[in-house]
N, C-alpha and C positions, 0 to 999 in steps of 0.2 A: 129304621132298618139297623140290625147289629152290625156292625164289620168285624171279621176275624181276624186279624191282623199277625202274621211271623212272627215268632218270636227270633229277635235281633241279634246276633253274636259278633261282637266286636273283637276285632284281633289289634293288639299295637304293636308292631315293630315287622320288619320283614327279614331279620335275620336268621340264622339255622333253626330255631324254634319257633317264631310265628309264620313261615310259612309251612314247615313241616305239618303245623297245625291244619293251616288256610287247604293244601291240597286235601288232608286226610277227609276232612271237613266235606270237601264239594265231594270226594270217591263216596262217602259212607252217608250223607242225608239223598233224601230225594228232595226235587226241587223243589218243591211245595211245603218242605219241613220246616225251613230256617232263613234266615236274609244273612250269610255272611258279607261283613265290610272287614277292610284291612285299611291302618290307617301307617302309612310310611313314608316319607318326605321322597325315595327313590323308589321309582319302579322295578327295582331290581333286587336280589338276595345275593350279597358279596359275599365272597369266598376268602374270608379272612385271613386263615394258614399261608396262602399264596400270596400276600400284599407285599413280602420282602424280594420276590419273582417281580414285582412289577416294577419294585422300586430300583432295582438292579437291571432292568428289563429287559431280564428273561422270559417275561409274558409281558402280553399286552394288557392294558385295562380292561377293554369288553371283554378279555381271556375270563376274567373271572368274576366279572357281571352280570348273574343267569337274570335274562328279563321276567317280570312277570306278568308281560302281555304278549307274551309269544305263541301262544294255542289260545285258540278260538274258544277251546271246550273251559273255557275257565267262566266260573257265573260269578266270582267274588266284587263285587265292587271295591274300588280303590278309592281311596282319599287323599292324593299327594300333600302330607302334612305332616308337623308330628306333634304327637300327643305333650300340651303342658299341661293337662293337672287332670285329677280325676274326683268327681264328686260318690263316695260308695253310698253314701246314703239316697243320693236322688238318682240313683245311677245314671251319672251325665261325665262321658269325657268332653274336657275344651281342647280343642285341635286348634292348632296357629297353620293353615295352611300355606302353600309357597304363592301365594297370595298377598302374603300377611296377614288373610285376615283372621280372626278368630272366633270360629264357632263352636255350638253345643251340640254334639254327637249323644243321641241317647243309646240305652245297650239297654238288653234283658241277660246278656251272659256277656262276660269280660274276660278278654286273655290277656294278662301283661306279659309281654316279652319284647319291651323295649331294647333287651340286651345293657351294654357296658359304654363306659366313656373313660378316657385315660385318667389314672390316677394324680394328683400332682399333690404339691407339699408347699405349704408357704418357705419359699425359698426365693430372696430376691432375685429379681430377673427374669425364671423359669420362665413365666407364660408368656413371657413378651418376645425371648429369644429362642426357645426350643421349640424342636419339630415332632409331631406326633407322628404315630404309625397305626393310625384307627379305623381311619377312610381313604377310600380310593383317590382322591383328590389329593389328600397327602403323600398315599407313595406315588403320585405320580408328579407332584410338587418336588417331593426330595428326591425325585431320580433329575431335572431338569435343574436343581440348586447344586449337589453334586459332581455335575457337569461344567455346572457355569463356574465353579473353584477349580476346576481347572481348568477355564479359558482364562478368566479374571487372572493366577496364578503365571500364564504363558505370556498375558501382556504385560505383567509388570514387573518393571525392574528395579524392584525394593527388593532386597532379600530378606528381610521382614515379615512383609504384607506374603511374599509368594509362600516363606512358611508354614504363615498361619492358614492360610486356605489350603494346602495339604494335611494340617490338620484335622481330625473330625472326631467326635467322643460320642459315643452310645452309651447312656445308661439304662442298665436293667438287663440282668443276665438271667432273663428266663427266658422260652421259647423264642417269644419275637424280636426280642433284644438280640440273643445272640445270632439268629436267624437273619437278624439285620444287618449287622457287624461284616456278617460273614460274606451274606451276596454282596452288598455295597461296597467292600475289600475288593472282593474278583470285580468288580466294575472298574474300580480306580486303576486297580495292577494291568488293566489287560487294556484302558482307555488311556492311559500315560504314553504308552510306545509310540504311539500315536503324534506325541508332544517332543518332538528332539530337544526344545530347548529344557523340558523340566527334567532335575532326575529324581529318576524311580525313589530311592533312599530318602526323600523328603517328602513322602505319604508316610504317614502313620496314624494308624487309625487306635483306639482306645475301648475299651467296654468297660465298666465299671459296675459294681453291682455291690449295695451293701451286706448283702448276704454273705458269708464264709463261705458256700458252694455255689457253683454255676450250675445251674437247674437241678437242684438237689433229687425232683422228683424222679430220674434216671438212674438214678443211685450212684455210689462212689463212684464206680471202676468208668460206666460212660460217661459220667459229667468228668472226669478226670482226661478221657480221651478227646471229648469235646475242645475242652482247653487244651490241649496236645495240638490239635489240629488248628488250633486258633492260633496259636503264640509261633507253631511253623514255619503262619502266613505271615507272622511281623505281625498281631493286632495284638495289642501289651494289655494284660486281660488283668484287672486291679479287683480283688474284694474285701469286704469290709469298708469300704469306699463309696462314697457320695459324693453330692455338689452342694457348695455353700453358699456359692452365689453364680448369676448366670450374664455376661454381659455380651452386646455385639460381637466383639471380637475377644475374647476371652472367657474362661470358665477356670473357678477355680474350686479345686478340691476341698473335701474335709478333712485331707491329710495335710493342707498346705498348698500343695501344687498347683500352680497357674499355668492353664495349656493355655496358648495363644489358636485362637480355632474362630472360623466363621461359620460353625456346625456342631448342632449340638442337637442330638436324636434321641428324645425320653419316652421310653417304654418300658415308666419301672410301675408294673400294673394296673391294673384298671378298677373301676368303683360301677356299682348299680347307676343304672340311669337316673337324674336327679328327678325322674317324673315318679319316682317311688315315695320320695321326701313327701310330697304333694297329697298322698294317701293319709297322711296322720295315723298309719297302722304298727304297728311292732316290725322291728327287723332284727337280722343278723348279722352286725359289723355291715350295717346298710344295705342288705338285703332284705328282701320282704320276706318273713317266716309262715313259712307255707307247710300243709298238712303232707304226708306224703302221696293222697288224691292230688297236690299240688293246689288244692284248696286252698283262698285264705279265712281263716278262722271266724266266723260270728259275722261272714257275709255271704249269703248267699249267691250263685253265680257268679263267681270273683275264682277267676283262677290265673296265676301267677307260674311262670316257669323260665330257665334258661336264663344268663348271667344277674339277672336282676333280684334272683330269687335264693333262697335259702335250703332247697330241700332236702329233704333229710335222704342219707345214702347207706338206705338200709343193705345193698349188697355187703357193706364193709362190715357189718353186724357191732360196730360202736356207735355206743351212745352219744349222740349228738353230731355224728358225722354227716356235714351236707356234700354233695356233689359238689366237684369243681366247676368253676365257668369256663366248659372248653365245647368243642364243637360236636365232638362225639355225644357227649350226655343232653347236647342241645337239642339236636336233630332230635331222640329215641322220646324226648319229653315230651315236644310236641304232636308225634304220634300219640303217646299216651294222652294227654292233657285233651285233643279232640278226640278219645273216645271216650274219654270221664266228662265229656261239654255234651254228648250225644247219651251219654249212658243216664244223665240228669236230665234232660230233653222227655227222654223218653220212662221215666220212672222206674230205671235199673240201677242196679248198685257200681259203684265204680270202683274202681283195683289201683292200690299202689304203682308208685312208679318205681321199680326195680330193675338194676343194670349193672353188670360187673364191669368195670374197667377193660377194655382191647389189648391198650398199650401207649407205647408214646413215640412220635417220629418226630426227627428234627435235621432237615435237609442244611448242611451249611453249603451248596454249592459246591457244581460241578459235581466230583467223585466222591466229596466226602460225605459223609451223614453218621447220624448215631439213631439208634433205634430198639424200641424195646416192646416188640408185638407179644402182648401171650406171656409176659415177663422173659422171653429170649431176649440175650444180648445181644445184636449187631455194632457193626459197624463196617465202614465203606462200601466197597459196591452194592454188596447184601443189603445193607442199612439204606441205602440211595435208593434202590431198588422196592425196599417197602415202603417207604418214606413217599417215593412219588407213583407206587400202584394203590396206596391208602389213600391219597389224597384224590387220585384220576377216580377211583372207580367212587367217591363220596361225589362227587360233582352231580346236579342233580338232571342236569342234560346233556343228551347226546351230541348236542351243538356247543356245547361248552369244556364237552370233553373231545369233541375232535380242533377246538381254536388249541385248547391245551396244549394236547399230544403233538399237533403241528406245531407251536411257538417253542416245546420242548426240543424237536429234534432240529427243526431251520437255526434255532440257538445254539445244538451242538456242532450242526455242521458249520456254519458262514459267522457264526459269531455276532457281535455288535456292531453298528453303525452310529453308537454315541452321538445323536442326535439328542439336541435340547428344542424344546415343541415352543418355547418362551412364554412360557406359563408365569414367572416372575416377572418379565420386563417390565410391568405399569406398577404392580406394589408390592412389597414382601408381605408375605404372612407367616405367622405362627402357628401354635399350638393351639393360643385362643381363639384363633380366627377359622379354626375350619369344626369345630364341635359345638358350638352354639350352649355351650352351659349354664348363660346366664337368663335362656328365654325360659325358663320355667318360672310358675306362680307358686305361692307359699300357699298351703290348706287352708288356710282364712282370706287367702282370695279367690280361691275357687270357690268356695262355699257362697262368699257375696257374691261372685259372677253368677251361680246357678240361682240365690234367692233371685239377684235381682232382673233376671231374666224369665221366672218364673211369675213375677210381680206383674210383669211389663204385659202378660198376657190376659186376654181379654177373659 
């Protein structure tokens, strides 16, 4: 007897571009077309932009953790896993499930949008002392470490020690950086009054960024306002500036300078997932170089999009211009990318991925913001105002848009309750400890793992 068997579409990642994918996917095949799986360590699609809301917590975590087992009507199968290596030639992903164990996922069509992981720099110390701002575990680690420098700060009577834990140094002065700086500020200034014995004047908070402008992409006059609004609040906003080395209780500058600090927050960009390295394909400054089908070259079935990926952004009409890794071009990709998976399915031609730029929001909390919809300049209420109706109406549920709008306005009216949930009390973690970058295989172990489990069958 013949068996027919689905052809299999494997999604990796559950960020704004593989789910975008996964729904488009189950709306547009009939059931009997295709087997999608999605293979992602969390059940859930985080809502990235909003992590400095949680870290300051102005939202809650499940605020912006859209489930994706919350409607019945979903047929995708889930793999709580994530993807370490990919075989293109046998078409075999190896998934490390939260198991630990490690299996061979086979695919007839592949989506990589494992997304991004923090960038870092061989710089002593970094990884062992700094705090990422990648995952929801992290801002919701640094909103409770944050906290605990200033209990730590109220019981001790070193005038020393209580300095350095008012101290705090953000590096990376682009979106999430400064976005970071900003809420984490209004947390400390507004949790202090709180504290009679500490005073206010011994917070200070630092941003740093090596770049000559603070998020240049805004252009002059609002990255100039930005910092206006920042240096206002007391955070001494340093560029041209980096970290030379990074230690428990101190960090010292590239210009010299040693802040005495128990916090140190690096968000000075991000890189392609290392489960791209694993491909042994061509990249771009470590992305995968993808067609503008979002195809990758000289594999059939192989299709690649959103942070990890290279693609070219033809609305700009310069040669060699890719799309940035932001959340806007993520989402519109993985619509595309599932009808160019459905358009090859079905022996139709597929279409470029084309998209003009929106604009750009950058909420520093409270009243202020800067914002650039449509190339308009905002700022303040204006600016606040697009900044968080861009970000509510991008939410991809109605359940996730009304925890939102609730945690927005219960925050404006009653304020905080500077609770610590004691998330640290048993062990400190880092940067290294919550991104897992060293579970990935190199392309000549994947290849052995697929021979030799290909061997092993009868």
């Amino acid at each position: 007897m013949n068996t027919v068997t689905r052809p299999r579409i494997l999604v990796v990642g559950a960020g704004f571009a593989g789910v975008e994918c996964v729904r488009r996917l189950e709306r547009k095949l009939s059931p009997g077309e295709a087997e999608v799986t999605l293979v992602t360590p969390f059940s859930y699609q985080l809502y990235l932009p909003l992590l400095p809301q949680v870290a300051s917590g102005v939202l809650t975590p499940q605020s912006i953790a859209l489930s994706l087992r919350r409607s019945s009507r979903y047929r995708t199968r889930i793999i709580p896993g994530g993807a370490i290596g990919v075989d293109l030639k046998a078409k075999v992903c190896v998934i490390r499930t939260i198991t630990d164990t490690v299996v061979d996922e086979p695919y007839d069509y592949i989506v990589l949008a494992p997304g991004s992981v923090t960038r870092t720099f061989d710089i002593p110390g970094l990884t062992e002392h700094a705090f990422g701002m990648k995952t929801l575990a992290e801002a919701a680690y640094i909103r409770d470490h944050v906290i605990s420098q200033l209990d730590l700060a109220d019981a001790s009577d070193d005038p020393a020690e209580r300095a350095a834990r008012l101290q705090f140094v953000v590096v990376g002065g682009g979106y999430a950086g400064t976005e970071t700086a900003a809420c984490l500020q209004r947390l400390t200034h507004a949790a202090v009054r709180r504290y009679p014995r500490l005073d206010p004047g011994l917070i200070k908070w630092h941003l740093i960024d090596i770049a000559p402008k603070l998020m240049p992409e805004l252009g002059d006059k609002l990255g100039r306002s930005a910092q206006e609004i920042l240096k206002r609040r007391g955070i001494e906003v340093s560029l041209g500036v980096s970290i030379a080395k990074a230690g428990p209780e101190e960090v010292t500058f590239t210009d010299g300078r040693v802040v005495p600090t128990h916090t140190l927050i690096w968000t000075a960009g991000v890189v392609a997932s290392p489960l791209i390295a694993t491909l042994g394909a061509e990249t771009v400054k470590g992305r995968l170089a993808v067609t503008a089908e979002m195809c990758l070259p000289g594999h059939n079935g192989v299709f690649a999009l959103g942070d990890s990926a290279a693609v070219p952004d033809l609305a700009k009409g310069d040669q060699g211009a890719v799309c940035p890794p932001t959340a806007q071009h993520a989402m519109r990709q993985g619509r595309k990318v599932a009808d160019n998976v459905i358009a090859t399915l079905r022996g139709q031609p597929m279409q470029p991925y084309v998209h003009k730029d929106l604009g750009l929001v950058v909420d520093l909390g409270g009243k202020d913001a800067v914002s650039k919809p449509l190339g308009v300049e905002l700022r303040g209420v204006p600016a606040q105002a697009v900044a968080r109706g861009y970000h509510w109406s991008a939410l991809r549920t109605n359940v996730a848009k009304a925890r939102v709008m609730t945690n927005w306005l219960l925050n404006a009216v009653a304020g905080d309750d500077f609770v610590r949930t004691g998330f640290q009390a048993r062990r400190p973690a880092r940067l290294k400890d919550f991104e897992f970058t060293d579970s990935y295989l190199t392309p000549q172990q994947v290849r052995a793992r697929v021979e030799g489990a290909a061997d092993e069958q009868p």
